[in-house]
C-alpha positions in Angstrom: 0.0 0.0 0.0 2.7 2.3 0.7 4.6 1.4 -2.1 1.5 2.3 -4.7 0.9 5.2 -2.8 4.9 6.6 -3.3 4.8 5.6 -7.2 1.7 7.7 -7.5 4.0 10.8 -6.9 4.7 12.7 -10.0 8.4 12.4 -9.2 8.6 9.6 -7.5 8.7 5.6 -9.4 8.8 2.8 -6.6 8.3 0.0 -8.9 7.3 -3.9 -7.7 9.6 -5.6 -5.5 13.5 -5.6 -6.7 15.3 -8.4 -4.7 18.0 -9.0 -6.5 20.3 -6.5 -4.8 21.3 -8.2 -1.6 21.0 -11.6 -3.5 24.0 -10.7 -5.8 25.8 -8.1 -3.2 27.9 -11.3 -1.9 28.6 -12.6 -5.3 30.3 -9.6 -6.9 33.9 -10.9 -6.5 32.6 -13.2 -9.2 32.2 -10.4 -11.8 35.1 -8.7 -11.8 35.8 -5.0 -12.6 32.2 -3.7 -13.0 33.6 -0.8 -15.3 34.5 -3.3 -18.1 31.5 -3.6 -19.9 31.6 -7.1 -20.4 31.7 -7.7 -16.8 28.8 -5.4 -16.4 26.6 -6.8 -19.0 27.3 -10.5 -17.4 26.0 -9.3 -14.2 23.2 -7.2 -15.9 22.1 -10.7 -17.7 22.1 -12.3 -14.8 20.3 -9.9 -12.8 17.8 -9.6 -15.5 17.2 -13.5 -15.3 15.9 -13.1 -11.7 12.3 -13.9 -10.9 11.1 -10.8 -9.0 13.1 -8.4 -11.9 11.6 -10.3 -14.8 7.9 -10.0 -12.8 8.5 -6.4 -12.0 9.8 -6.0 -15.9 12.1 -3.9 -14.3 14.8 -4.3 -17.5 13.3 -3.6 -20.3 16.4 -2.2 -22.4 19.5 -3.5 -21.1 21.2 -1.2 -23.6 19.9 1.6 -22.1 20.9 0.7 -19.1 24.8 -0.3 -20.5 24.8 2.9 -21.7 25.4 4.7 -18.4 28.8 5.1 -16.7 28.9 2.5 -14.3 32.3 1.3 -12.4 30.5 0.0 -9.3 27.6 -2.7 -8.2 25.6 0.6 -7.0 26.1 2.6 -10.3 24.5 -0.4 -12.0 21.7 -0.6 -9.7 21.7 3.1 -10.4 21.1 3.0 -13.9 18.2 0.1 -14.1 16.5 2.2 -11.6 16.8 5.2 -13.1 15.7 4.0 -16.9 12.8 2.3 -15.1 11.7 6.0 -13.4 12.7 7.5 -16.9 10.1 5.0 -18.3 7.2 6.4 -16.5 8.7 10.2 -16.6 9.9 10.0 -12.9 12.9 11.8 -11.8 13.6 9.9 -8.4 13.2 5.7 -7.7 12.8 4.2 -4.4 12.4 0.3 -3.6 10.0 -1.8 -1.7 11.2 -5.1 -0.9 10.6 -6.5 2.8 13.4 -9.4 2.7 16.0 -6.0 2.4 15.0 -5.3 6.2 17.9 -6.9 8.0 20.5 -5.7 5.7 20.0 -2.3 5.3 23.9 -1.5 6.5 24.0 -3.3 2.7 21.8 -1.1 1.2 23.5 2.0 3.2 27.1 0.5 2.1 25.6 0.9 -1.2 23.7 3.9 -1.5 25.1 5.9 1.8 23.2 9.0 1.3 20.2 7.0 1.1 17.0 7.3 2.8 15.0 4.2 4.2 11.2 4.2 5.5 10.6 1.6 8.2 7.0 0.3 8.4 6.2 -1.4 11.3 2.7 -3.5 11.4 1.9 -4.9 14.5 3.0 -8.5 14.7 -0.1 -10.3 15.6 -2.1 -8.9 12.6 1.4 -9.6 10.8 0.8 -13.4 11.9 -3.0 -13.4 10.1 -1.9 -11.8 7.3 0.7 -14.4 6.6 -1.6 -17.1 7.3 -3.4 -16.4 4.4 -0.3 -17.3 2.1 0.5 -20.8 1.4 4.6 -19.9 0.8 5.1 -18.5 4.3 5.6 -20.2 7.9 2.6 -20.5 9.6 3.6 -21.3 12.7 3.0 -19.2 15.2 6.3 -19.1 17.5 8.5 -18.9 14.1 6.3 -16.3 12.6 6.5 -13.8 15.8 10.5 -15.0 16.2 11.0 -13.3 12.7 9.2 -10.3 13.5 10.7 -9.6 16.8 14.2 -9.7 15.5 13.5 -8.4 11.7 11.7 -5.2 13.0 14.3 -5.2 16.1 17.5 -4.7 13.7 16.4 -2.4 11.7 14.8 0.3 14.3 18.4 -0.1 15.8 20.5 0.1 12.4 18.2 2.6 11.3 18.3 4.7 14.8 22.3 4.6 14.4 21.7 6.4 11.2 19.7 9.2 12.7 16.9 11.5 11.4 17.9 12.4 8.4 18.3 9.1 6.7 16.0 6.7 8.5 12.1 7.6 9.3 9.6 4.6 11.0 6.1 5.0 11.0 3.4 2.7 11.7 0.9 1.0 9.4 -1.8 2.1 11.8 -1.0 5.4 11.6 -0.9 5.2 7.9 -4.4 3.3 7.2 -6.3 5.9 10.0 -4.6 9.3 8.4 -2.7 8.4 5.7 -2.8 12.1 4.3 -0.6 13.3 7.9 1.5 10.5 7.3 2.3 11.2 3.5 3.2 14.7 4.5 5.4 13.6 7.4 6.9 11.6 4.6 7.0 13.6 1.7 9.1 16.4 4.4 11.9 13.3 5.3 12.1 13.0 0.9 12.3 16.4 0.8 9.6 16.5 -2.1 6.2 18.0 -2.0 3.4 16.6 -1.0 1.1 15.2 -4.0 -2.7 14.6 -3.7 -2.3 11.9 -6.2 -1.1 9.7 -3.2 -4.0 9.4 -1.8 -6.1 8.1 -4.8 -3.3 5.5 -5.7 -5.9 3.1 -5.6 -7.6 4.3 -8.9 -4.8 3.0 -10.9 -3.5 0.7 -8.5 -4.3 -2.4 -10.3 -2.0 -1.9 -13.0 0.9 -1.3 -10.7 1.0 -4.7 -9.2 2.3 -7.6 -11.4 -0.8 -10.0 -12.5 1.0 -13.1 -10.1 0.7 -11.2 -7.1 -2.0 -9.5 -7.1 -4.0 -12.9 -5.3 -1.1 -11.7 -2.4 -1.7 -7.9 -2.6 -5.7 -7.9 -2.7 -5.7 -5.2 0.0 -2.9 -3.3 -1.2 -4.7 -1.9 -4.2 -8.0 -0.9 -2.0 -8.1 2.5 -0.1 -6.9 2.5 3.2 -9.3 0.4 5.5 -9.4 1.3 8.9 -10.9 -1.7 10.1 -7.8 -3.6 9.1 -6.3 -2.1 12.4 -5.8 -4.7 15.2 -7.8 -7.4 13.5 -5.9 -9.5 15.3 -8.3 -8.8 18.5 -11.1 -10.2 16.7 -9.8 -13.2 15.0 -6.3 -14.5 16.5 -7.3 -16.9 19.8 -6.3 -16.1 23.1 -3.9 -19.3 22.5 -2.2 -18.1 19.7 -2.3 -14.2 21.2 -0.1 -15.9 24.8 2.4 -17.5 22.6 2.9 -14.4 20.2 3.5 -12.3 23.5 6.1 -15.5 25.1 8.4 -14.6 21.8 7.4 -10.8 20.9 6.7 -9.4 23.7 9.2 -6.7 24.0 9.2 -6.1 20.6 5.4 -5.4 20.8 6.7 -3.0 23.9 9.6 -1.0 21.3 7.2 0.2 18.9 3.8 0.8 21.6 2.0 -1.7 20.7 -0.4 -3.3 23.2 0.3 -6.2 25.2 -2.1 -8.6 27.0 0.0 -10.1 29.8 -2.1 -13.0 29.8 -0.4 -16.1 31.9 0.1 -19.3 29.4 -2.7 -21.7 29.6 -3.5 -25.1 29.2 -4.4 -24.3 25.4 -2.0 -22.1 25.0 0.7 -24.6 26.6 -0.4 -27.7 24.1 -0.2 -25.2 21.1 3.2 -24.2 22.0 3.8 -28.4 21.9 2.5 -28.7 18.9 3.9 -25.9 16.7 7.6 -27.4 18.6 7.0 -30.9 17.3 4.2 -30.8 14.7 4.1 -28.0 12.7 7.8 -25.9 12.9 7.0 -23.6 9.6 
């Protein structure tokens, strides 16, 4: 949702989920001198090949993108992101990709006058949000365990950074006023606030590749308040206990709510089961 609602900025392009920049940062040795254009265009084939860029088409003309000077990894990433925002007539690009969240010292080794957006959803609507997608754990204590320690790092990499680079808001806040939120925003971009932002969803649909849209249903709606804390309508008091046992201070860093309920009998079996049964 925040992604759709940045790309609908007449300056800004925050195309589909990248991936591929933290997947090949490790294998760069591999490549050689990035300013000889045959090492570039190797690595530019490859990236090209990955799954998430082909579904984003985020390389349409690899010439185009050759055709900028490039002599590092981040130059390259430079240059498809750039002909991708030139595409839609965009002069800055951003990226959405949750899996970046605990390596954003990469991203900052990469980019370091870059500036990152931490959204923070509270965990337990986190946990029946994931439910609904086959490809993702679904066990409870691993599902709150990656939360906790995902959301963790990066509020403390991102605090090390300071103000001017690293802003965290909360979905909540986002879905209940998302126009305050934009603005806070737009002022840590340093661009002007655009209405457009807030009627992302009128053209929404287009801006999601046709695979994931079963996974971004919601996404390309208008902020639904009722969204908020579903998880105190439909997650069990069982499931809530055990979320709390591995998130609980987590829940307490960011101000969300805790219960404090002591474990019980349910609660005690389900923990059993999700360490024997079901571990994903």
């Amino acid at each position: 949702m925040l992604r759709l609602m940045l790309n609908s900025h007449p300056r800004l392009c925050v195309p589909h989920e990248s991936k591929f920049m933290t997947t090949f940062f490790p294998l760069l040795d591999g490549y050689g001198d990035l300013s000889e254009r045959a090492n570039c265009a190797r690595l530019l084939d490859d990236i090209s090949r990955h799954p998430a860029v082909e579904s984003g088409r985020l390389i349409p003309d690899k010439d185009a993108v050759l055709a900028h000077p490039i002599s590092s990894y981040a130059d390259l990433i430079d240059a498809i992101m750039c002909e991708r925002a030139r595409a839609e007539g965009k002069q800055r690009w951003g990226d959405k990709t949750p899996f970046y969240t605990p390596d954003i010292d990469v991203l900052w080794r990469l980019f370091p006058e870059s500036k990152i957006i931490h959204l923070v959803r509270d965990g337990r609507d986190v946990l029946l949000s994931q439910r609904a997608i086959s490809w993702l754990p679904s066990s409870v204590p691993r599902i709150a365990d990656d939360w906790r320690w995902m959301t963790t790092i990066c509020h403390k990499v991102g605090s090390v950074r300071g103000a001017s680079y690293f802003l965290e808001i909360r979905y909540e806040d986002l879905v209940r006023d998302p126009e305050k939120i934009l603005r806070r925003i737009c002022e840590f971009l340093n661009e002007p606030f655009a209405p457009e932002m807030l009627s992302y969803h009128e053209s929404a649909k287009e801006a999601v590749p046709r695979e994931s849209l079963q996974w971004h249903h919601n996404s390309i709606r208008s902020p639904n308040p009722e969204t908020v804390y579903a998880w105190k309508r439909e997650l069990s008091l069982s499931d809530r206990i055990i979320f709390e046992q591995h998130a609980g201070p987590a829940l307490d860093l960011f101000g969300y709510q805790r219960e404090r309920c002591r474990g019980t009998w349910g609660s005690k079996l389900k923990n059993l089961y999700f360490a024997l049964v079901v571990r994903w």
